[in-house]
N, C-alpha and C positions, 0 to 999 in steps of 0.2 A: 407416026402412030397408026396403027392399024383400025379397022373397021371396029363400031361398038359390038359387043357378043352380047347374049342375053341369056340371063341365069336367072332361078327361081328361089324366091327368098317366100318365107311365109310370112302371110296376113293375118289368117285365121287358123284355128285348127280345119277347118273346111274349104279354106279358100287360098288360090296363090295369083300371085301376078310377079311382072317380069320386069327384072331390074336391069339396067344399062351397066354393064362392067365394062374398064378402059385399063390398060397399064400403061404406069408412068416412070418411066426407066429414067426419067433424070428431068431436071429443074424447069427447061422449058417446055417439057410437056406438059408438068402440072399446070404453068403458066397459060399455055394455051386451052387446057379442061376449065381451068376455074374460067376462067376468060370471057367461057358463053354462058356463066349464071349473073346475075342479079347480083346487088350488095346488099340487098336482103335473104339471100340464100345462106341456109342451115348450114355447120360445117362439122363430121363430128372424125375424128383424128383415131384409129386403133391398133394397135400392136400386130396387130395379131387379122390375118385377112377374113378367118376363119371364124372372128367372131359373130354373134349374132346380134340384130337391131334391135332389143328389147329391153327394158327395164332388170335391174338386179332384182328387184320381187318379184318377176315373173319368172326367172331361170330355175329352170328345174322342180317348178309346181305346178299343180292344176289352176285351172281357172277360175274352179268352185271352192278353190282354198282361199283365194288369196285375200276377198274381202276381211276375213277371220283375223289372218297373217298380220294385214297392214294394221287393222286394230290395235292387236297385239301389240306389235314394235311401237307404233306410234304410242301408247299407251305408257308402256314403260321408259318411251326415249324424254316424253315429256315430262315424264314425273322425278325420272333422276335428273334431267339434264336441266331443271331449273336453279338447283343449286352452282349451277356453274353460271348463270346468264344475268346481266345486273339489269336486262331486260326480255321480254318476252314476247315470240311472236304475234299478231294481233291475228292471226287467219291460219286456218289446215292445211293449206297452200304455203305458209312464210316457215311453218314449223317443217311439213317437207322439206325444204329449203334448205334448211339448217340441215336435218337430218340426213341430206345427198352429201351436202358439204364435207360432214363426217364416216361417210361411209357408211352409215347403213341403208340396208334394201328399203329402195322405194319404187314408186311407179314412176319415176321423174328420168331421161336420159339428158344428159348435159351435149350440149352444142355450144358453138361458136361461130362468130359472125368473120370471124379471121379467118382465112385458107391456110396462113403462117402456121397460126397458133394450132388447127389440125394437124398441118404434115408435121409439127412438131410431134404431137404425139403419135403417130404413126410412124415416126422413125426413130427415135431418143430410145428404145429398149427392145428388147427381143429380136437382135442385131442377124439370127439364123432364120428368121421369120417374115415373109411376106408383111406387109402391115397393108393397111389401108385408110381408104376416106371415105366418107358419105358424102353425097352432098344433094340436098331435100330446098328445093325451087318453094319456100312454105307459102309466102305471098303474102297477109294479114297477121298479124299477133294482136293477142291478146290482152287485156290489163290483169294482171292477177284479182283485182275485185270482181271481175266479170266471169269468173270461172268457179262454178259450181262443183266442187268435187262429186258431191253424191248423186248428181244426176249427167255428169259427165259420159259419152257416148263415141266423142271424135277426140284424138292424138290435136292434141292443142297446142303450138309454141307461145310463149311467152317471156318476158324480160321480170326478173325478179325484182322486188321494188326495196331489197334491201341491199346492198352489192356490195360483197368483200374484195378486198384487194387484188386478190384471186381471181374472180370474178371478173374484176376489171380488169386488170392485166391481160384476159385471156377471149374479153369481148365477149364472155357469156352469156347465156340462158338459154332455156329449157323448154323440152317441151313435156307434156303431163298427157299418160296415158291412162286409158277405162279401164275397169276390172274385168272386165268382161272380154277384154280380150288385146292386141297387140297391135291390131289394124292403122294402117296408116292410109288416110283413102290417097291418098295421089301414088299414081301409077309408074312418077318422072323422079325417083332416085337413081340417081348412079353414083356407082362405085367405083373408086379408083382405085384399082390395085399397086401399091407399092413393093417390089423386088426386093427382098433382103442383101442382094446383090447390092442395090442401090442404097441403101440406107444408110450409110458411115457416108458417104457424099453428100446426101440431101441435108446430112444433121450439119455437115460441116460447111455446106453453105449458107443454111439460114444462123448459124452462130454465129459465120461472117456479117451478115444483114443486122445482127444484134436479137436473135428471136432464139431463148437459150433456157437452161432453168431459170438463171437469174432472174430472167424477165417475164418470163412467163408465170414461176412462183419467186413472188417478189417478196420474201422474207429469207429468213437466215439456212433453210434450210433448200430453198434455193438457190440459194450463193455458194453453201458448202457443194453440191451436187454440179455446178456451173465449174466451179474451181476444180473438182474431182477429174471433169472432161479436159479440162484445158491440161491438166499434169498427170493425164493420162492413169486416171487408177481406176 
């Protein structure tokens, strides 16, 4: 592996700071990256190298919208989405939650405490496409009761206090960002680039290891997707 490089990701709309990028051309280099973080270290897994470190509510609006925005969404996700729940969130925090879980835009990015369960998602789709890893050294988390939404200021991680299977399978949780902006104070992310080149190897070795859809989404539509790889469609 070569020297780290340093590339510029943004913080703020006014401010950048500089990310540690690494490429990881095949299995024991990943092994040797994750190797020097902590096993409390963040791990978030993407398709795509190109993507950005941000929340789905924040992609592609202003800043001064998005108070409005999450209202909104959250507004109408709780009011139709009780008819589905034979119970209900207790906190704005457990209702985000749910609401990441199904896809819609929140201020929430999902992480994993697995490096597996990352380079899984960084190699399992977009097979002509660099993919990549994050991986955020966070040190402390949070309790979900101890985090104030409305006066929240700093990118917080935290372990959800309700955990779906999903969830579990995949050693989840979150961390919760300000409206105010996308800031992450710590200066020590790096990114591992993963080579499209390399990606039909990396998926096929952690398949080997047992780390697949099935197992990662541990229901039926994990299996079909797990089954689909193994007889090639």
């Amino acid at each position: 592996m070569g020297p780290l490089a340093m590339v510029h990701l943004s913080k703020t709309l006014d401010e950048e700071y500089l990310m540690q990028t690494l490429e990881i051309p095949d299995f024991g280099a990943f092994d040797q990256a994750v190797g020097k973080f902590n096993r409390s270290a963040l791990c978030r897994g993407v398709s795509d190298s190109g993507y950005e470190l941000k929340p789905s509510l924040f992609r592609g609006k202003k800043t001064d919208e998005l108070k409005t925005l999450e209202s909104n969404l959250m507004w109408v996700f709780k009011t139709q989405a009780k008819a589905h729940l034979a119970t209900y969130p207790s906190s704005e925090l457990e209702w985000l939650v749910l609401a990441q879980h199904h896809g819609l835009p929140t201020r929430l990015l999902d992480w994993s405490l697995s490096p597996l369960a990352a380079l899984f998602f960084a190699v399992q789709s977009r097979l002509d496409t660099d993919g990549a890893i994050y991986l955020l050294d966070r040190g402390k988390f949070r309790k979900e009761e101890d985090i104030d939404l409305k006066t929240l200021t700093e990118v917080v991680a935290f372990f959800p206090s309700h955990l779906s299977r999903r969830i579990t399978a995949q050693s989840g949780m979150f961390t919760a960002h300000p409206l105010t902006g996308n800031a992450f104070d710590e200066p020590d992310i790096v990114k591992l680039i993963i080579p499209a080149k390399s990606k039909k190897m990396l998926l096929a070795k952690l398949v080997k290891y047992g780390v697949h859809h099935g197992t990662i989404f541990p229901d039926l539509d994990g299996l079909s997707n797990y089954l689909r790889y193994l007889h090639r469609y």
